[in-house]
C-alpha positions as CSV (number, residue, x, y, z in Angstrom):
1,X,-11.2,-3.5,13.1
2,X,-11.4,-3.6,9.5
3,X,-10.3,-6.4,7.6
4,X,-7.1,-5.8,5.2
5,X,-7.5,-5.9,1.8
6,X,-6.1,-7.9,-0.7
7,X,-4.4,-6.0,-3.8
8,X,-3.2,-8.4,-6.9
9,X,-1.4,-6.9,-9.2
10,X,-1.1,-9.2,-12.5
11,X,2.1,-8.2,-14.7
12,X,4.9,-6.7,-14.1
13,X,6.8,-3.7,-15.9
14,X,7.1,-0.3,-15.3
15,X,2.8,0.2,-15.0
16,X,2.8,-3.1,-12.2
17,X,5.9,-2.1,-10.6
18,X,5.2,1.6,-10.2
19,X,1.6,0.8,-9.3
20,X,2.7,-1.9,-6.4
21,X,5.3,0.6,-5.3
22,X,2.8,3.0,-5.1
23,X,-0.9,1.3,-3.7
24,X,1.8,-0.2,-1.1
25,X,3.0,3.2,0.4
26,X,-0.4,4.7,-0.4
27,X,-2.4,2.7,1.5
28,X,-0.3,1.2,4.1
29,X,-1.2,-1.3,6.4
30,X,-5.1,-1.1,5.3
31,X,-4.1,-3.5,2.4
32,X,-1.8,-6.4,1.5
33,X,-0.3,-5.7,-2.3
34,X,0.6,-8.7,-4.1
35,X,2.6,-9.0,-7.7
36,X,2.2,-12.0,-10.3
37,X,5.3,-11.0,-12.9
38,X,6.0,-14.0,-15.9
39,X,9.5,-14.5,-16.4
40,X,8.1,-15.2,-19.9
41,X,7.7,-11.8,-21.0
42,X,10.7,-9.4,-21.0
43,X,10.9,-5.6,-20.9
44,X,12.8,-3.4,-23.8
45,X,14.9,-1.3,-22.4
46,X,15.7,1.3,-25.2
47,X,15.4,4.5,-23.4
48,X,11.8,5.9,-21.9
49,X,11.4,9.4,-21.3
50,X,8.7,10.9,-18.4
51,X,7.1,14.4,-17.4
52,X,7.9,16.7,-14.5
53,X,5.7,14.8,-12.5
54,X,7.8,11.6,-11.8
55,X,9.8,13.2,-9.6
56,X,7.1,13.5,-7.2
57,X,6.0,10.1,-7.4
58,X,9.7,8.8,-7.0
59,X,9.4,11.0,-4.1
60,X,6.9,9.5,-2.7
61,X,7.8,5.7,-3.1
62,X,11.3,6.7,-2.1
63,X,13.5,6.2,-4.7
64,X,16.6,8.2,-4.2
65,X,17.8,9.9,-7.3
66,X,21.6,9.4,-7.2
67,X,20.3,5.6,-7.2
68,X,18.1,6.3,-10.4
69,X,21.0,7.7,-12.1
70,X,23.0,5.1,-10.9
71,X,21.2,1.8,-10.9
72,X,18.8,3.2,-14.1
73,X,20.8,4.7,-16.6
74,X,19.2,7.9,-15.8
75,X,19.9,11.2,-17.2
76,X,18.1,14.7,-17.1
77,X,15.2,15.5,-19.2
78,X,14.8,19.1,-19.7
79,X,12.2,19.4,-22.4
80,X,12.2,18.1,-26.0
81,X,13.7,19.2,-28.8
82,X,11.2,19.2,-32.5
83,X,13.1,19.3,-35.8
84,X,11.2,19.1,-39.1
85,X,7.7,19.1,-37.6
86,X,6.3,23.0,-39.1
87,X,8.1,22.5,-42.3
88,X,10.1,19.6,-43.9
89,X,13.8,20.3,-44.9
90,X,14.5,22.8,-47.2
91,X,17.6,24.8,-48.0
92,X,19.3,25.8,-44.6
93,X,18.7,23.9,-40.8
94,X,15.2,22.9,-40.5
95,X,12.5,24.1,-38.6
96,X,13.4,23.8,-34.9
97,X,11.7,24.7,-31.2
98,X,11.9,23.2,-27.8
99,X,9.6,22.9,-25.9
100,X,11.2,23.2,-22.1
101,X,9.5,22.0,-18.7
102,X,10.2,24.9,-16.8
103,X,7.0,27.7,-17.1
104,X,7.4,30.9,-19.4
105,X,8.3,33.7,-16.8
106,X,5.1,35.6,-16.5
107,X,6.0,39.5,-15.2
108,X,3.2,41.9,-13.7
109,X,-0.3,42.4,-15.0
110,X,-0.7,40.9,-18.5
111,X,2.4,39.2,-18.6
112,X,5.0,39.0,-21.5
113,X,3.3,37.1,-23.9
114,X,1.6,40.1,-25.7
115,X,4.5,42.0,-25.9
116,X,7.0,38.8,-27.5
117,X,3.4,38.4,-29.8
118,X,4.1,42.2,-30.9
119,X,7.4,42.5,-31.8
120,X,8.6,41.7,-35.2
121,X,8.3,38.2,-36.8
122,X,11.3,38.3,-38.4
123,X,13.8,39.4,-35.9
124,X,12.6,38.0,-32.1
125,X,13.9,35.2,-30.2
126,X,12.0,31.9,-30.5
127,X,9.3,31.7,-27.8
128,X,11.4,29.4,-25.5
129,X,14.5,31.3,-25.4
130,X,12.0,34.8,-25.0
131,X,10.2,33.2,-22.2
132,X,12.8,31.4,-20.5
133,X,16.3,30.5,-19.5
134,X,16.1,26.6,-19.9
135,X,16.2,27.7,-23.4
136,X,20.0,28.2,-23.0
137,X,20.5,25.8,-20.5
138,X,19.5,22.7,-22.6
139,X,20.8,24.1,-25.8
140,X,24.3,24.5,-24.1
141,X,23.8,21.0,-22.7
142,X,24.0,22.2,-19.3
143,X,22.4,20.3,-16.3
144,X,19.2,21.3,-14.8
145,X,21.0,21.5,-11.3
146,X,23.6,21.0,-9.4
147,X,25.5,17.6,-7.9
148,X,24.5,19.2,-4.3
149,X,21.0,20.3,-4.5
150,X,19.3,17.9,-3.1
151,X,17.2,14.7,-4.4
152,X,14.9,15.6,-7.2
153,X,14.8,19.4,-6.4
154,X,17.3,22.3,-8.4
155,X,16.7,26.0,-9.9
156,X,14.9,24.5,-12.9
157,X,12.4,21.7,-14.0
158,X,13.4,18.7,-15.0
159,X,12.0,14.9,-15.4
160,X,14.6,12.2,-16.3
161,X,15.2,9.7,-19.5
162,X,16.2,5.8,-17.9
163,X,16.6,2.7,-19.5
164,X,13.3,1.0,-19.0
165,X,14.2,-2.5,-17.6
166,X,16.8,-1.1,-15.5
167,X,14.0,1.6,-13.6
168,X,11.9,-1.3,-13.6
169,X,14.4,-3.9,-11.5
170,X,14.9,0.0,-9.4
171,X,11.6,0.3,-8.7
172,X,10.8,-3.4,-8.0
173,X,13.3,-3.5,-5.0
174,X,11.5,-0.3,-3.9
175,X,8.1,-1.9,-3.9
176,X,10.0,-5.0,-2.3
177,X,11.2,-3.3,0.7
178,X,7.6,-1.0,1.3
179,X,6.1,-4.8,1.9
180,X,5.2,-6.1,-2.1
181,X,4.7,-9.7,-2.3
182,X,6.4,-10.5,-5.6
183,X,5.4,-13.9,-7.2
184,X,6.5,-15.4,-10.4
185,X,4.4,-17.1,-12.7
186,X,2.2,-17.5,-15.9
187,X,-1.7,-16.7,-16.4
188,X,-3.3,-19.9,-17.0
189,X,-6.6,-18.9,-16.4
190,X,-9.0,-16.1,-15.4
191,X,-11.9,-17.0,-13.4
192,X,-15.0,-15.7,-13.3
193,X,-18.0,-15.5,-10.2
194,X,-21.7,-15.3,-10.8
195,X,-21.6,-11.5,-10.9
196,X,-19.0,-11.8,-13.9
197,X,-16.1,-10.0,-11.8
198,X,-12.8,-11.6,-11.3
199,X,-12.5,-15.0,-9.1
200,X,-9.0,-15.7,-9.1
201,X,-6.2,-16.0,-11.4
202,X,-5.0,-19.1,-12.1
203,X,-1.3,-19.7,-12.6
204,X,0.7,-23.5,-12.2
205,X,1.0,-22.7,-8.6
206,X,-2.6,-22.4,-7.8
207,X,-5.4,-20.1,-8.5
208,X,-4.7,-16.0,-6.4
209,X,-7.6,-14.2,-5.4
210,X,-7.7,-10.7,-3.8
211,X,-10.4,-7.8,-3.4
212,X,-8.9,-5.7,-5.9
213,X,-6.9,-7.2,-8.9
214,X,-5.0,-4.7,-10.8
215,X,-4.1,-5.4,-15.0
216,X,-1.5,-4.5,-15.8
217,X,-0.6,-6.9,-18.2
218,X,0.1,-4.2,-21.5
219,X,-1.2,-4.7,-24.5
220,X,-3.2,-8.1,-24.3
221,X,-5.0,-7.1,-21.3
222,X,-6.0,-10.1,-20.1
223,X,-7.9,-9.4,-17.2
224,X,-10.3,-6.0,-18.3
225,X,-9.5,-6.8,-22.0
226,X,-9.8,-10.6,-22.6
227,X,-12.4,-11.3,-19.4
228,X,-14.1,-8.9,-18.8
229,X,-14.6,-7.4,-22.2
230,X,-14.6,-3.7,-21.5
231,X,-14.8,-1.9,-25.2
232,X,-11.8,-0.6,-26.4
233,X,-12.0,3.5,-27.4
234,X,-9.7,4.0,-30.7
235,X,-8.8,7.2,-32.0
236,X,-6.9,5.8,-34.8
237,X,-9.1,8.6,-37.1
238,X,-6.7,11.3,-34.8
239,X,-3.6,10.2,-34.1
240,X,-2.0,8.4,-37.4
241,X,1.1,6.5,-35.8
242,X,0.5,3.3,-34.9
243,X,4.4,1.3,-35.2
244,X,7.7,1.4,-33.7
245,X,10.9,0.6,-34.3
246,X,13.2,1.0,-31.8
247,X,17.1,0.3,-30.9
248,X,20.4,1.0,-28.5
249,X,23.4,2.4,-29.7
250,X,26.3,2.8,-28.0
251,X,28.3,6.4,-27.5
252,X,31.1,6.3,-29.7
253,X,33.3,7.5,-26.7
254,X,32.5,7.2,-22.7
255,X,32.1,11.1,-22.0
256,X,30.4,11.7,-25.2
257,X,28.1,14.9,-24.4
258,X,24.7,14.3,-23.7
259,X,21.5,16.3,-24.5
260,X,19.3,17.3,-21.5
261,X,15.9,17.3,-24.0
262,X,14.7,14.8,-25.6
263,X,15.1,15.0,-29.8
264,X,11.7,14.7,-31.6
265,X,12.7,14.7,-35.4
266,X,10.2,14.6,-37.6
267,X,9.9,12.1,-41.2
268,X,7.2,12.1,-44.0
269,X,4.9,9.5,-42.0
270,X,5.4,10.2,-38.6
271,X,9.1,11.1,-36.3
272,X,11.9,9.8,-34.6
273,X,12.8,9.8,-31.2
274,X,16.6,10.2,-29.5
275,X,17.2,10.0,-26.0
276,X,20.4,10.5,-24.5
277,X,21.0,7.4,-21.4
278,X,24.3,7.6,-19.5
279,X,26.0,5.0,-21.5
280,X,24.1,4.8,-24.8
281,X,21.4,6.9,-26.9
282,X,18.1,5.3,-27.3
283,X,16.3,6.0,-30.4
284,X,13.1,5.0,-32.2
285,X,11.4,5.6,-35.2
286,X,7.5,6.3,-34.8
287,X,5.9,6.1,-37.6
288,X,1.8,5.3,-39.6
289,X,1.6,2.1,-41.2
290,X,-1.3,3.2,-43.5
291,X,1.4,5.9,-45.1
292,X,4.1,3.7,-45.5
293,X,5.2,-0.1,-44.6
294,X,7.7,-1.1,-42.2
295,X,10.6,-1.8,-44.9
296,X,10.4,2.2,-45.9
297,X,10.2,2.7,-42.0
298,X,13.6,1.1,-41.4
299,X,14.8,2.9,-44.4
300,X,14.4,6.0,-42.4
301,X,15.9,4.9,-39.7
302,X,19.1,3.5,-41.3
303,X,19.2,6.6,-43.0
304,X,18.5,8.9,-39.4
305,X,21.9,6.5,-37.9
306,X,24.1,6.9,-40.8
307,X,27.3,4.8,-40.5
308,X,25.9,3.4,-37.2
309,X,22.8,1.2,-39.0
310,X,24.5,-1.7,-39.2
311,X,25.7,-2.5,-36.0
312,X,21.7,-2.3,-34.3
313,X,18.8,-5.3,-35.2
314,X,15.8,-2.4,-34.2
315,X,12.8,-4.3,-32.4
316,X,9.7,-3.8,-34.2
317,X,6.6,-2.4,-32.0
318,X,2.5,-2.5,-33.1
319,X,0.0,-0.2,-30.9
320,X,-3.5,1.5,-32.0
321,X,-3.8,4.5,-30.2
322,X,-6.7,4.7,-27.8
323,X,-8.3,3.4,-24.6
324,X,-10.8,1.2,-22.4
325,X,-13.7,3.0,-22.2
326,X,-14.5,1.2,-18.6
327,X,-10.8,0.6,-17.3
328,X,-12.7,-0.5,-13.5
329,X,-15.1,-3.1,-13.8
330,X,-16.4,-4.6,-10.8
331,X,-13.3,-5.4,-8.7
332,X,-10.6,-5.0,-11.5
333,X,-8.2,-2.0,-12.9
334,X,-6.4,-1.4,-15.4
335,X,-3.4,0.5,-15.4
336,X,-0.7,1.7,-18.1
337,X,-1.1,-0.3,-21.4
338,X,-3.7,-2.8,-20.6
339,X,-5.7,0.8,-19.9
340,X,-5.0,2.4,-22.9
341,X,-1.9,3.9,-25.1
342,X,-1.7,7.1,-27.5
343,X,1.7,7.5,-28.8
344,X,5.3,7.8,-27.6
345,X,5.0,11.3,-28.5
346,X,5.3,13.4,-24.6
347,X,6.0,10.7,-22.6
348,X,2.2,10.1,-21.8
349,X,2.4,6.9,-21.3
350,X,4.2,7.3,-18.0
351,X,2.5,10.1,-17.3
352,X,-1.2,7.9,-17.4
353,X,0.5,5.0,-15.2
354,X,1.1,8.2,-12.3
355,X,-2.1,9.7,-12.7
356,X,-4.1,6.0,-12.7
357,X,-2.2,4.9,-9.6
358,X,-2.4,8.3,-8.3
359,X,-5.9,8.6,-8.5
360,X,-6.8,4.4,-7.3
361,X,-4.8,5.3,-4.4
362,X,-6.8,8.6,-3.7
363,X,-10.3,6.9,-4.2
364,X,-10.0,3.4,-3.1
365,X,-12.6,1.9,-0.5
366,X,-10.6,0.7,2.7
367,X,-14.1,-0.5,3.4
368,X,-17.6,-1.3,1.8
369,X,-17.9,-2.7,-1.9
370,X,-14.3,-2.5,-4.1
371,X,-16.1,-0.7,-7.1
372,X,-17.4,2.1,-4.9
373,X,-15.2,4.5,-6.9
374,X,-15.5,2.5,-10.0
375,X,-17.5,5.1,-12.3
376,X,-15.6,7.9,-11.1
377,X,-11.8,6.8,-12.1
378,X,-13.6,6.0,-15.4
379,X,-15.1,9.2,-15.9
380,X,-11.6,11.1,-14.6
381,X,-9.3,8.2,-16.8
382,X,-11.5,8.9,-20.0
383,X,-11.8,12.7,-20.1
384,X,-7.8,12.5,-19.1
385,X,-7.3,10.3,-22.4
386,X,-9.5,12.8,-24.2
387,X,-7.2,16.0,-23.0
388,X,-4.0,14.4,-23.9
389,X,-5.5,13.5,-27.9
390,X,-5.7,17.4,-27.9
391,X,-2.8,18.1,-26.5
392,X,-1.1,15.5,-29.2
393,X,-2.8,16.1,-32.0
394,X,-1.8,20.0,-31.7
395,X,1.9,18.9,-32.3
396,X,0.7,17.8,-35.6
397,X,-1.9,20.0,-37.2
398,X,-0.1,23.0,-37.3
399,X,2.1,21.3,-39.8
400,X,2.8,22.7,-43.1
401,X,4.5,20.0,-44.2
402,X,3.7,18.4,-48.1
403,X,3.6,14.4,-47.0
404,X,0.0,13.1,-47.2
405,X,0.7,11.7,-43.6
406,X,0.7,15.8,-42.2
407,X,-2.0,17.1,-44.8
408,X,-4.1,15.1,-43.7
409,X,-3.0,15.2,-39.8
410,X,-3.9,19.0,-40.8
411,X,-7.6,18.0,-42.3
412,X,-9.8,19.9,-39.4
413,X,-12.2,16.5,-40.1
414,X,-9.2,14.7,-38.2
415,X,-8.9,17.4,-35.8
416,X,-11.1,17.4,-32.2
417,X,-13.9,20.0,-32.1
418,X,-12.8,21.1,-28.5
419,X,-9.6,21.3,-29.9
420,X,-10.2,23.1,-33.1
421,X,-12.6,25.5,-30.7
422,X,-9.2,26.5,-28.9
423,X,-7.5,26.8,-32.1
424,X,-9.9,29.1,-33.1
425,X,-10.1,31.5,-29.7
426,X,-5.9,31.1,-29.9
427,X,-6.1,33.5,-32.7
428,X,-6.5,36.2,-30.9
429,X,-5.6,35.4,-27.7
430,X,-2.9,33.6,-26.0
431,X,-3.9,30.3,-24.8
432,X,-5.0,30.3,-20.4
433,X,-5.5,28.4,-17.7
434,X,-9.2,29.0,-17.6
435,X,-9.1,27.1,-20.9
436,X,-8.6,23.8,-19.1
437,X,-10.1,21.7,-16.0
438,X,-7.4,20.6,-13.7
439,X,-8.6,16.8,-12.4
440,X,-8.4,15.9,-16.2
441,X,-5.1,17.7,-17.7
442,X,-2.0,16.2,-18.0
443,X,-0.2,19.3,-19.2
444,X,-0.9,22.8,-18.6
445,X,-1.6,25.4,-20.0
446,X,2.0,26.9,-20.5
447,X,2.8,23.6,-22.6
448,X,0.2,24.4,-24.9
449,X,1.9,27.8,-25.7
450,X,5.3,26.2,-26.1
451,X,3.6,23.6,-28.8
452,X,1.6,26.7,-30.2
453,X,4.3,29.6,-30.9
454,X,7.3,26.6,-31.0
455,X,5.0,26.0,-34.4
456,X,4.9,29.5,-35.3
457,X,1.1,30.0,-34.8
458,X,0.0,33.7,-35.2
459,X,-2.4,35.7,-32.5
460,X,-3.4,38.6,-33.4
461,X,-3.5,41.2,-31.1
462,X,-5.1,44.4,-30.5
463,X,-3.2,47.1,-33.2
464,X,-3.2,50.2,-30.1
465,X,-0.2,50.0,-28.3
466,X,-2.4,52.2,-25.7
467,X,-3.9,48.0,-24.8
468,X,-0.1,47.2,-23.9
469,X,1.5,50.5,-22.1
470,X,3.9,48.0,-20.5
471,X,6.5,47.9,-23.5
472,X,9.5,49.5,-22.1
473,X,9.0,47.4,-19.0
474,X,8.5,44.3,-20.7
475,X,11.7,44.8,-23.0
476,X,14.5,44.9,-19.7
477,X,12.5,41.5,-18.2
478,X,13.1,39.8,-21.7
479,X,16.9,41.3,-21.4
480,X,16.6,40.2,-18.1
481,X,15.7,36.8,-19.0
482,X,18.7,36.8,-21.6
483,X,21.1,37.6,-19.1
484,X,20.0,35.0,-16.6
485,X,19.7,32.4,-19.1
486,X,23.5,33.2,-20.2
487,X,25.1,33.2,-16.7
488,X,23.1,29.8,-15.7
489,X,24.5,28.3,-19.2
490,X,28.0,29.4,-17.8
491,X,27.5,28.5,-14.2
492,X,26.0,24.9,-14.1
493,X,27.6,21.8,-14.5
494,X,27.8,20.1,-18.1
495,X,24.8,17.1,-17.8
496,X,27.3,14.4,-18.7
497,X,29.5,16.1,-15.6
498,X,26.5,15.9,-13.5
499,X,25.3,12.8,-14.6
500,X,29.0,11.0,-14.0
501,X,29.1,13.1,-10.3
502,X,25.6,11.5,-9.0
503,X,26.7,7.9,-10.4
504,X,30.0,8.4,-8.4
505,X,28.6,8.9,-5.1
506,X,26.0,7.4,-2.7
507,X,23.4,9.8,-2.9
508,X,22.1,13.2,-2.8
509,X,19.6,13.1,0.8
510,X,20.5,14.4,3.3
511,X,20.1,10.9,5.4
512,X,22.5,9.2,3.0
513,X,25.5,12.0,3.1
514,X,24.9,13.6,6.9
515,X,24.3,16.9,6.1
């Protein structure tokens, strides 16, 4: 019989907790999952949006979802909302698009994307609301569901915006209850054997070995970072933003309405984010420190809160955007910031803690030597960085904004070449899933087109109508569409309703309420 493997995972946050939760229902009984958390170092719990995907690994680890509304602040994330990022405030509303989770309804043959390309630029619906009835949904600030669909399911796509240490203490008592040995203690010391992998960690307790130790220790990396060395990728010379500053404030009333997307507005060095938790907004300013300093960073904030300013002390955050080029060495992993971080911008860092634990779990050895799949998550974790600079940067190019910051995030030097290659094909055709490899996309192809036309990005098309005999057709789906879109916008619940229904009961399953 096989021996059972030992599984340390050092730090403690949403990447260890997630990860433990995770490895532990994986991988079952083949492996004994330990977690070293210091009290030392504290979480910030301002408000963290995610991607569609978390509902499956929720799912999975068997978190309910009336309990992550409940015990996490959560509300419903529908898409996000980007103000001010084609064109900087003029005369009138700014420039505005969402970009919602839910896929653009597609029709017969070609689909309706030709025919929304041809009609007039002047007069059609944005993309979203063409495409799709979340458009109306979100903007109405309707739910994505309703209170009794069921956990994590309901007529449209959704992920969910929770305060941070709140989801993590959620998902701790998850990983608790699937078996997670939880220790608590400070890194003295990392040991090293003859081989240069990982010995032990030492902590006042003692010294913790294991088979597999897992880092997931953020930014300071101590295990893949400070031992073992593994060179840091930055793509500081694509992505600009490298600060934070980010804060809680408080609804000025208890049923205040909520937004179901997260708000993306955009500044002269970088953008703001606002995310609507049960009980407060969460909000942070993003910005470039080589474009302006953190005093004119605050100013933009104060100025983005208005009367409310004074009553927040915003936390001040430092990242450079990039990643370990060899996040497995020998018998250690990294996994969320200790692996690598981008930008707030999408949620990806969430998004890179599911697929890293998604894919560890998938490849790991039960038996023969730990780093068997070593070069492989490397390969998959690398290219998966290298898709989501694409998918970033693509928010910001298209920019016509005046600030140096966006001329120069619209230089093509600053821009990928596979990226500027799709730009280029995108010109006269809409972008397609055969433009993208699956095991290395976080987002697909649809999200592009949201980004792309949200920004007002022409493809040209073929002049002959005889290409696209469809029209008539085409024209009662997008009324079709409308319609839909209208009646859902009537019929679901507000979000704060639904929000303030799931918090008031047990819980959605079926096991919990006995239907």
């Amino acid at each position: 019989m096989p021996r059972v493997r030992e599984i340390l995972i050092v730090g403690g946050g949403t990447a260890g907790w997630l990860a433990a939760a995770y490895l532990a229902k994986a991988l079952g009984g083949s492996v004994r999952v330990t977690l070293l958390e210091s009290s030392e170092i504290g979480i910030i719990g301002v408000g963290e949006g995610t991607f569609p995907t978390i509902r499956d690994t929720l799912r999975f680890i068997g978190v309910e979802e009336t309990d992550l509304v409940r015990e996490a602040s959560a509300t419903f994330k529908q898409g996000v909302r980007f103000t001010g990022w084609q064109s900087s405030a003029g005369e009138g509303s700014p420039h505005s698009y969402l970009h919602p989770f839910e896929p653009p309804f597609h029709g017969e043959g070609t689909g309706l994307i030709p025919y929304w390309l041809r009609q007039d630029e002047l007069t059609r619906p944005s993309f979203a609301d063409a495409m799709t009835l979340q458009s109306r949904v979100a903007a109405a600030r309707r739910a994505p569901k309703q209170p009794g669909d069921g956990d994590f399911t309901g007529p449209l796509a959704y992920a969910f915006h929770f305060d941070a240490a709140r989801f993590v203490g959620l998902v701790a008592d998850r990983a608790r209850a699937l078996g997670v040995k939880h220790l608590s203690g400070q890194v003295r010391a990392v040991e090293t054997d003859e081989r240069g992998w990982i010995a032990g960690v030492s902590t006042d307790e003692g010294t913790l070995t294991a088979d597999l130790f897992v880092d997931c220790t953020g930014f300071r990396a101590e295990l893949i970072g400070r031992t073992l060395a593994s060179p840091f990728h930055s793509v500081a010379g694509r992505l600009f933003t490298d600060r934070a500053l980010t804060c809680k404030l408080p609804y000025d009333t208890p049923d205040a309405p909520i937004e179901s997307y997260t708000v993306a507005t955009a500044h002269e060095a970088g953008w703001i984010w606002d995310i609507g938790l049960a009980g407060a907004r969460g909000v942070g300013c993003v910005y470039a420190s080589r474009y302006i300093d953190d005093d004119r960073a605050a100013a933009i904030l104060a100025d983005y809160l208005g009367s409310a300013a004074g009553s927040v002390t915003p936390r001040r955050l430092a990242f450079e955007p990039g990643w370990r080029e060899r996040p497995w060495i020998g018998n250690c992993v990294a996994v969320g910031l200790a692996g690598g971080f981008l930008e707030p911008l999408e949620s990806t860092g969430t998004v890179l803690i599911e697929a890293a634990v998604g894919i560890i779990a998938e490849l790991f050895p039960r038996q023969g030597p730990i780093d068997l799949s070593a070069a492989r998550f490397n390969e998959l974790m690398s290219a998966r960085y290298a898709t989501i600079v694409n998918f970033l940067k693509l928010h910001y190019c298209l920019s016509r904004r005046p600030e140096p910051f966006w001329r120069d995030n619209a230089d093509p030097a600053t821009v990928p070449e596979r990226l500027r290659d799709l730009i280029d094909q995108w010109r006269w055709r809409p972008p397609s899933r055969f433009d993208f490899q699956l095991d290395v996309e976080s987002f697909a192809y649809f999200n592009y087109q949201y980004i792309l036309y949200g920004m007002d990005f022409r493809t040209e098309l073929a002049e002959g109508a005889g290409d696209f005999p469809h029209a008539a057709e085409a024209d009662r789906q997008f009324s079709r569409i409308r319609a839909f879109g209208e009646r859902a916008a009537r019929d679901l619940p507000s979000h704060r309703a639904l929000v303030d229904a799931l918090s008031a009961v047990g819980s959605l399953s079926p096991a919990r309420t006995g239907s």
